[in-house]
C-alpha positions, -999 to +999 in steps of 0.1 A: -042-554-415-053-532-444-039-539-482-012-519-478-001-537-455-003-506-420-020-521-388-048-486-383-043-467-351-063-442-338-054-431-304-087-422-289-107-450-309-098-478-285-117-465-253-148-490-261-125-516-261-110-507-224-145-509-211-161-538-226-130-561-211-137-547-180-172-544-175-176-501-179-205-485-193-195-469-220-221-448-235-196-420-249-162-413-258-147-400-230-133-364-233-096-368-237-069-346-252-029-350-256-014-320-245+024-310-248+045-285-226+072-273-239+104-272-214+132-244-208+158-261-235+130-266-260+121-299-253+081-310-252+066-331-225+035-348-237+005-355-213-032-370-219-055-347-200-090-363-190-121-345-189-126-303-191-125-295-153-095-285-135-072-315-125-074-335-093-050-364-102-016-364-118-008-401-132+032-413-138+035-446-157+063-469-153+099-480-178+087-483-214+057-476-207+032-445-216+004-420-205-023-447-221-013-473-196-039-456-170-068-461-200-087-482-177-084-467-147-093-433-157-119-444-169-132-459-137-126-433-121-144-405-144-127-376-130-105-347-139-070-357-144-036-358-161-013-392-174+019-377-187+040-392-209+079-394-190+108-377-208+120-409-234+085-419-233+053-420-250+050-385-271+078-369-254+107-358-263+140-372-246+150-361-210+170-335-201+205-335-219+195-373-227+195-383-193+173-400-179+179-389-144+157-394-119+160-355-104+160-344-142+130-364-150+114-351-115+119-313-129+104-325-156+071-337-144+071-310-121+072-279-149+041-302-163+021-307-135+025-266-129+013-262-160-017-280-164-022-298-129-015-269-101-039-276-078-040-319-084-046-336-047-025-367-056+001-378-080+002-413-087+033-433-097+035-467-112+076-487-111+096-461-125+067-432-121+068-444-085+104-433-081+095-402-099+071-390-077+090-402-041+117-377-061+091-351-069+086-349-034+115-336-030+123-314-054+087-295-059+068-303-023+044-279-031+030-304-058+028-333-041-004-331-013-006-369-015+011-398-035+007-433-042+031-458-051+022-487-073+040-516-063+075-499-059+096-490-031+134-473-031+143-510-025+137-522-058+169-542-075+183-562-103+174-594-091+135-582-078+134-562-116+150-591-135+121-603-154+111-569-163+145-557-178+150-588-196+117-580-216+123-541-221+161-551-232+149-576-256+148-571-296+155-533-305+127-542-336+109-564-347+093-582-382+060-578-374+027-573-353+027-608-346+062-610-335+059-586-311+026-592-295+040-630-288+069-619-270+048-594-247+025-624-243+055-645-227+063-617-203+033-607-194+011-638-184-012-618-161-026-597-187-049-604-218-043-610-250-067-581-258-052-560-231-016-561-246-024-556-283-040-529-274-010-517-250+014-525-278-003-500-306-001-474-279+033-480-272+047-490-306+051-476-339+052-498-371+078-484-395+073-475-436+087-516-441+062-531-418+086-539-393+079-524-356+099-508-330+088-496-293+084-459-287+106-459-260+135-474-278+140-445-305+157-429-277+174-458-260+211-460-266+235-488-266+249-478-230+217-480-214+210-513-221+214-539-193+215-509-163+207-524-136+176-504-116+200-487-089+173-464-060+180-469-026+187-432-024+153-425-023+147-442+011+159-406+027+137-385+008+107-413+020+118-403+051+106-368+047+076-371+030+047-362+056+016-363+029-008-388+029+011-418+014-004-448+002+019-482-014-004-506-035+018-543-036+011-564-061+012-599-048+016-623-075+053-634-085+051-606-110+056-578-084+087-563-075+081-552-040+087-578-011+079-579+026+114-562+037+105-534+011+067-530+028+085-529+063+109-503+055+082-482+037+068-485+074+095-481+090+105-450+071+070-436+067+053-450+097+017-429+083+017-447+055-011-471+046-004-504+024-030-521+004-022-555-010-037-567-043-040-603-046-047-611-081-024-583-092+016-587-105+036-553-110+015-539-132-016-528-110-035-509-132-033-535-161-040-564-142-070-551-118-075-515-130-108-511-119-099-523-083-071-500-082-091-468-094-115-472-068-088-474-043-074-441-055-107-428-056-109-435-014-076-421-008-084-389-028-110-381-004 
């Protein structure tokens, strides 16, 4: 911490660190930019756009999370792509009246990928990003030529999301650094230390009296704390999607997908492919990110 008492961030200054835990050369900075599209009402959607050629991936991140969760696996995969920050999320302003709809939130992402990623071959979608694009694909078609769901189906519930919302509906702030990283530590016992202070000054932001709060939360209100994860709609529009469709489980406890979810994925999508991760929990690309890029990097071709 420096004497006045501010933890330093610098957005693009913790790439070196992403590769050295998990084992990427890292001769250069990689060429990154944040990016912001501004919507119909005036809001801005924020996006991290990798590398100077056009686009060939669009990435969705899951609840509370943001654009920088995909650090590691862009980077693995070295190509052209766009991470965008979801309405409520990251650098972006709130969804659409507040909401935080999944159709509103689709409309959203697709106005962004329009803009910067026209012509991306697949969109990626991690938990809630997941859900985002299965709803993408039916609201913009057009944009979706292939998709990949990180551990998430439509059949995702309170009881299978428990352990998750009980951490993202935890303290709305918090004393300190150290307070914070510890209880990210308890929830997340699949991820490094390293890994998760590094998530957290990505996804934080330490106020003018040292105390910190998540970026997520300045937009949270009182009424959507505790709602319960409700998509089983969804399983229609899976139905109808007849892209290339690939579901990456996560098979440690952490995961929130279960057998009956992977058979109705089937059932509903009988092209789909499934790839299990066995040293993976929900979160895919934090937990195996370089194993996950590469299997993006197969299914892109």
């Amino acid at each position: 911490m420096s004497d006045s008492g501010r933890i330093p961030y610098d957005e693009f200054g913790l790439f070196h660190e992403n590769a050295s835990e998990f084992g990427l050369a890292f001769e250069t900075p990689p060429t990154v930019r944040r990016e912001f599209v501004t919507m119909d009402d005036g809001r801005r959607i924020s996006a991290l756009v990798w590398g100077s050629d056009d686009p060939q991936l669009v990435l969705l991140h899951g609840g509370a999370q943001n654009a920088h969760t995909w650090d590691t696996v862009a980077m693995a995969l070295g190509r052209p792509m766009v991470a965008i920050d979801l309405p409520s999320h990251g650098h972006s302003d709130q969804g659409r009246n507040g909401t935080r709809d999944l159709s509103a939130t689709a409309g959203d992402v697709a106005d962004v990928i329009r803009a910067l990623a026209p012509d991306a071959r697949v969109v990626v979608g991690m938990s809630y990003g997941g859900m985002t694009t299965i709803a993408l694909t039916a609201l913009a078609p057009e944009l979706v030529r292939s998709a990949v769901l990180v551990d998430i189906t439509p059949g995702v519930n309170a009881e299978k999301a428990k352990a998750i919302t009980n951490f993202v509906n935890g303290p709305e702030s918090f004393e300190n650094f150290d307070a914070l990283l510890e209880r990210t530590i308890q929830y997340n016992p699949t991820r490094t230390v390293a890994s998760l202070r590094r998530g957290i000054l990505h996804n934080a932001v330490q106020r003018d009296d040292g105390s910190w709060v998540w970026r997520y939360a300045r937009f949270r209100s009182t009424e959507d704390r505790g709602v319960d994860p409700v998509f089983g709609d969804l399983w229609d529009a899976v139905s109808k999607i007849e892209v290339p469709l690939l579901l990456v489980r996560g098979m440690l406890p952490q995961s929130v997908v279960d057998d009956d979810d992977e058979a109705e994925l089937l059932r509903r999508a009988p092209h789909a492919k499934v790839i299990r991760v066995p040293n993976a929990g929900h979160s895919v690309q934090g937990d195996t990110p370089v194993e996950l890029a590469a299997m993006i990097a197969e299914f892109a071709e």
